[in-house]
Structure formats: C-alpha cells, structure tokens
N, C-alpha and C positions, 0 to 999 in steps of 0.2 A: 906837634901839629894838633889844633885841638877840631875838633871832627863833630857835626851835629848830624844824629841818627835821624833825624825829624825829616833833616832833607831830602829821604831815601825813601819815603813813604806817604801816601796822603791819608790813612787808618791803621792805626795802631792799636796792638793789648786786644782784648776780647770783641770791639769792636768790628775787626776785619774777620770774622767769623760769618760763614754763609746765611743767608735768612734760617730762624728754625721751621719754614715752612718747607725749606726745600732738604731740608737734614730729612726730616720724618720723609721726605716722598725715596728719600735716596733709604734710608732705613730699611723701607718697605720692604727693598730687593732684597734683601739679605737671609741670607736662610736660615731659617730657627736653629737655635744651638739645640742639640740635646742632649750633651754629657752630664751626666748627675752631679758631678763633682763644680760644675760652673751655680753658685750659687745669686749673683746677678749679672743680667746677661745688659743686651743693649734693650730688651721690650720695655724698661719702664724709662728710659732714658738718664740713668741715673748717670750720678757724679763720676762712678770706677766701677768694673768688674771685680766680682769677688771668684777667687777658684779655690775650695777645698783642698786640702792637703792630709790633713786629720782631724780626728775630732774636736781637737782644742788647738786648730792652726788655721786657717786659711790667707792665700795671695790676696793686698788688693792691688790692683793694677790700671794705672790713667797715663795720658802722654797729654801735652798740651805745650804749642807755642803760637805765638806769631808776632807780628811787625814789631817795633820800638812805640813805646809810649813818650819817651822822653828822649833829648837830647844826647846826654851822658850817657855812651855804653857801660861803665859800670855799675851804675844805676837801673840802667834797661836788664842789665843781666841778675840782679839783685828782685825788679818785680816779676820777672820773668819764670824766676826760681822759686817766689813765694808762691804764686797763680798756681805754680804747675803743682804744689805741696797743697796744694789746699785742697784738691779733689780726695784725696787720701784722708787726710783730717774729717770732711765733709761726712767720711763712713763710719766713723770712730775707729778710723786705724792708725796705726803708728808707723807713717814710713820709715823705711830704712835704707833702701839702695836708689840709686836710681841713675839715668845716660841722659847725654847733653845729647842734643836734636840743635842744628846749628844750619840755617844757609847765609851767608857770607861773598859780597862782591867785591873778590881778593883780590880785583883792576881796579879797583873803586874806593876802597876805605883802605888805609893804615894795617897793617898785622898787627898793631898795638890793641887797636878798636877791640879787634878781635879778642886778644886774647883777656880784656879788659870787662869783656862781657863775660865771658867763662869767668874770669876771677868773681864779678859782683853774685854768678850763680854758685861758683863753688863755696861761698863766703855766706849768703843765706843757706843752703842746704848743712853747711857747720852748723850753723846759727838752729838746723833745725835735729843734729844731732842724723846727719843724713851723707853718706859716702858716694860719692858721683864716683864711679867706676869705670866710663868709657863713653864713647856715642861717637856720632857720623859728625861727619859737615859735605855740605856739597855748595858748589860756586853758584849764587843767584844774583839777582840785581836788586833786589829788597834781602836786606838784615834781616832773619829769623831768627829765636832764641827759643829755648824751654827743655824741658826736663818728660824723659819715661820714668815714672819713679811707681817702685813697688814697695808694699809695704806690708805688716801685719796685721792680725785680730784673728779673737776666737771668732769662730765661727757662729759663738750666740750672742756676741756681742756687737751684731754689723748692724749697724747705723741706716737705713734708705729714704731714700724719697718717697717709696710706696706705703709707711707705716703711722702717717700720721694719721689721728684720730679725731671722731667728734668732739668737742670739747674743749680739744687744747686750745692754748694760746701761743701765738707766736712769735719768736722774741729773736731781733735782728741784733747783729753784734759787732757790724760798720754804718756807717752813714753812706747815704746814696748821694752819686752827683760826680763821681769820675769822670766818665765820657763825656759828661756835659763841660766839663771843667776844663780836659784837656782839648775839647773842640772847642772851645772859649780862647785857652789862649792861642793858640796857633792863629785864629783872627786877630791875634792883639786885645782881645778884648776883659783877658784872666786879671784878677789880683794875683801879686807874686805869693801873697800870703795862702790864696785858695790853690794855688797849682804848688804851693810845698807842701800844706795838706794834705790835696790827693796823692802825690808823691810818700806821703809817711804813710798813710794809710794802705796802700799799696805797696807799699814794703813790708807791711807788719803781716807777720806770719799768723794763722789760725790755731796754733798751737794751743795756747794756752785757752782759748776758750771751747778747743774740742775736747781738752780734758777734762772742765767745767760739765762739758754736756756730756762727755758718760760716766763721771762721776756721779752725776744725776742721773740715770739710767735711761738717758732720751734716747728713743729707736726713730725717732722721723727728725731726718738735715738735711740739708741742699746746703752746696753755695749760691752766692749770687755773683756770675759773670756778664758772658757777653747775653744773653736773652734779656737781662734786665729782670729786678724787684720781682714782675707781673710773671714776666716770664715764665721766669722760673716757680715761682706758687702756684700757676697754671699746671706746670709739669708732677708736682708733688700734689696737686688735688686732681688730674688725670689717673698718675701713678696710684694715688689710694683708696677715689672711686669717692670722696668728699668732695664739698663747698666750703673755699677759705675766701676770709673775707678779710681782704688790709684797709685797712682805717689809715688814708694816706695822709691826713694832716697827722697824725703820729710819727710818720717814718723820718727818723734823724736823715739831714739834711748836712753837705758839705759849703761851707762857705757859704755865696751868693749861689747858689745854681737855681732858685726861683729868678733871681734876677736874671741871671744868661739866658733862661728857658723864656722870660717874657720878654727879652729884647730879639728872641727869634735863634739862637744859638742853640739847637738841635739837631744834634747827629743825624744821619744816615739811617743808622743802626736803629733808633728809637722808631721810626717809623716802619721798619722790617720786623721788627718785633712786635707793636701793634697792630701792623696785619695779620701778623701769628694767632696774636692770642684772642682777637675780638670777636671772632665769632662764639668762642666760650668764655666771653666777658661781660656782664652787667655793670654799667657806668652811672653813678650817683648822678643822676640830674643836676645836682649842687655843686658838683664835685668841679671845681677850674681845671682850664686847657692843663697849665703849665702844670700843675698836677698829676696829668694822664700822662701826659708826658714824660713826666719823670719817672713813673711807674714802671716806661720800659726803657729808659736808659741804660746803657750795658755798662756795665761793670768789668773793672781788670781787678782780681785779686780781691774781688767784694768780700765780705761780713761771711758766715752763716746764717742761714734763716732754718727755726728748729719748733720742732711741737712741742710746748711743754706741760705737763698738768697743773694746772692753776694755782695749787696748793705751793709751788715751789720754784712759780716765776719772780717774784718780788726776793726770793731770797738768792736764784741765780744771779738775777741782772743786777743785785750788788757782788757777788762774787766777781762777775763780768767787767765790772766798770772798775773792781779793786787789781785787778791781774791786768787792767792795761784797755781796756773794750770800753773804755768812756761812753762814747753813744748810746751803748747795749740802752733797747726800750723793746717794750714790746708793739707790735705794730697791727694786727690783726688775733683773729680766732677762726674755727674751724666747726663747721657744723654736718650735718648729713645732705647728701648730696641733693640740690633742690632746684629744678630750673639750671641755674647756669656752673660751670665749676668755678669760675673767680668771680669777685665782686669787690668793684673799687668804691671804696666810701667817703664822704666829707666830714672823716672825723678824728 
C-alpha cells in the first residue's frame, strides 16, 4: 500500500513550530535554572543545553520533531533524524545516544509507514555514528517523528550562539529556500528537480562541516531551522549583545525559490517570523520584497551559520565545499552593537 504522509498534515518539518514571539513570552514563565553544573540553559535561546559532568566532559542535550515534510515515510524519518542531530553538531558536540519521539494514527496509516520511519531515522542516526536506544510513541492524528539525542564535548570546547564577535564574518553552509520549496510544491507549483534538492539537502547531515568548524576553533554557531536565516541571526546577535549584518544577495539560494517567492508562494511561517524579528531589524531600502522574505523562511534541517575570523574564512569555505557543503559562502559580518541588532543588506 503505498501511503502519502503529506495528506495527514497541512505544515510540515520546522515550519509547524509555534511563532518565536510566543516561544519567548512562554520562556518568560519559567524559572531560572541555578545549578552550576548547567552550563547553557534556555536564557540565550540556544541550539542544546549543556550540563557539566567533569572537567573535561559535559552532556549536550536537544529533542526536536514534527509533521512530515515529504511523502515517503522513510524519507520523512531520514530528515527528521538529521534536523534532530544537527542541534548537537550546531554546539560542537559529538552526539552519541539518542530516543525516537514518535506520534502515529495507528487507525489511519499502515504499521509499515511506521515502522518505515523508525527505519529512515535509525539509518541516518548510523549514518551519524549515533545509537537510538528506545523512545515513546503515542496514538495522534498527525505523523510525528524526531529524535532526544544526547551527546558530548569538553566543556571548553562548546560552541554558542552567545560567542560571536565583532569582526567576524559569517559563513552559511546550506542554501536557503526549503519551506519555500516545499510550500511550492504542494500548490503544484515546485520543479521536481528543486523539491529533490530540498529533499538532499535536508537529509544531509551537519557532520562534516561541525568538524570543519572546530577544527577551526569557532566558538559562535546556530543552526538555521524553523525561525528562518533572519531569525535565527537575530537570536545570536540578541545572545551576544552585537550587530550582524547579512548581505542577502550573497545567501546561496535553492533552486527557483526567488521565483516561488515572486509568484506569491510564501509560507505561514515566513510571516511569523518577520513579525518576530522586525522590530530589531533594519531593512536596506534597496533591499526587494522577495528578499526579505526569504530571510525568514524556515528551514528543516538548514546549514550552520558560524562566526568566523576573517583570516580563515576563504580557507574554511574551501574546506566546506571540498567535504560535501557546495554552497558554503559567506553571507554577512558582525560589528558592535549600534541602533538595531539585525540588518538586512542589498548586497
């Protein structure tokens, strides 16, 4: 019986993620951590919590799922498992274990579907050198998928969102245009060739270029998910108390997704997350709609985005593009905090 995950859902991947205006308000509630040993908590909003263990050990720890992006559950369960591995990579850690997070309408879909998703998650998680050791399922009416995965690093080697510096430059290491792509084609309106690219691109693990970036000894990463490009640069220039500035005719592009974005093919999402970021956003007078817009497209399984010191971006982002990160460009810089924290440019 062949089974389309697509029909079970109208937002899929990162996009079905609550506005980040109402994350922070719900954030708010929560009561400040204060064990010593939690070396990052939820205040800067970062990718994973870090908890100390010993001097030269600490946990890091992220959970992440939701809806189906594609068709094929073993494919849905394949970017489901990357997305959820990339918050761990994002800190310069090396997952190792991690639980299947599973809701499943067992009146509704096949037990194949199912278990066909577990296979596509346990088969990236191999792929990343990573043992799925157990997790839940509970009965729903939308397919859920994703991974709790924990993982290591010293404790002077974690990576944040709050560490980036004046100076640096910032160097993406996917192309943007997911969400735009996959809300393209459900109109009918995708090339097959743009929605297999989002499709590989969201399978590909961040492996190989988190090693790149601490072998370089970069201390400031993000991924980029559901917040979108903007989003999330807003969150690491919040977190570090700078002004970054993306140079958005620089940021590698998927396919057509100017074109989807000027024929009117924009998510939900993109507009949930421009209400987020604009009041700490300056917008290049220059700078076109379908531009802005793509700034905060949400992302399933995005790139990294990293500070790096000038001296030793041109020699990353061939590293970058030789291990598989073809797009890796650089897309913005970072200065002292002046007037607004983001700044989107026509350049």
């Amino acid at each position: 019986m062949k089974v389309d995950l697509l029909e079970f859902t109208e937002s899929g991947g990162c996009s079905a993620k609550i506005s980040p205006a109402q994350l922070e308000e719900v954030l708010k509630l929560l009561p400040v951590v204060t064990d010593p040993s939690v070396l990052v908590d939820i205040s800067t909003h970062d990718d994973a919590g870090v908890y100390r263990i010993s001097d030269d050990l600490a946990l890091v720890l992220t959970t992440d799922f939701f809806p189906p992006v594609c068709s094929d559950p073993y494919e849905f369960g394949q970017i489901a498992a990357a997305n959820s591995l990339s918050d761990v990579y994002a800190m310069g850690a090396k997952p190792v274990v991690a639980l299947n997070i599973m809701m499943f309408p067992a009146s509704r879909l096949p037990i194949e579907a199912y278990a066909d998703i577990l296979k596509g998650g346990y088969d990236k998680a191999a792929e990343a050198g990573v043992s799925i050791i157990g997790g839940h399922t509970i009965d729903d009416a939308v397919p859920k998928y994703g991974l709790a995965v924990t993982g290591f690093v010293n404790p002077s080697a974690i990576v944040t969102n709050a560490a980036i510096k004046h100076g640096d430059l910032l160097v993406l290491t996917k192309p943007i245009g997911t969400g735009t792509i996959l809300a393209a084609s459900r109109l009918g309106m995708a090339k097959d060739e743009d929605v297999s690219s989002a499709l590989t691109q969201m399978k590909m693990l961040n492996d190989r270029a988190a090693a790149i970036m601490t072998a370089a000894g970069v201390k400031a990463a993000t991924d980029i998910t559901g917040f979108g490009l903007a989003g999330h640069a807003l969150k690491m220039a919040r977190a570090s108390g700078v002004s970054i500035y993306l140079n958005m005719l620089s940021v590698p592009l998927l396919g057509d997704v100017l074109g989807y974005t000027d024929a009117g093919c924009i998510p939900g999402a993109s507009f949930r997350n421009l209400a987020f970021a604009e009041p700490d956003t300056a917008f290049d007078e220059k700078l076109d709609y379908n531009h802005r817009m793509i700034a905060f497209d949400a992302q399933t399984s995005g790139g990294l985005l990293m500070g790096v010191k000038p001296g030793i971006a041109v020699e990353m982002i061939e590293e970058l593009k030789a291990e598989g990160n073809t797009h890796s460009a650089v897309v913005g810089h970072v200065e002292k905090l002046a007037g607004r924290y983001l700044y989107l440019n026509n350049c």
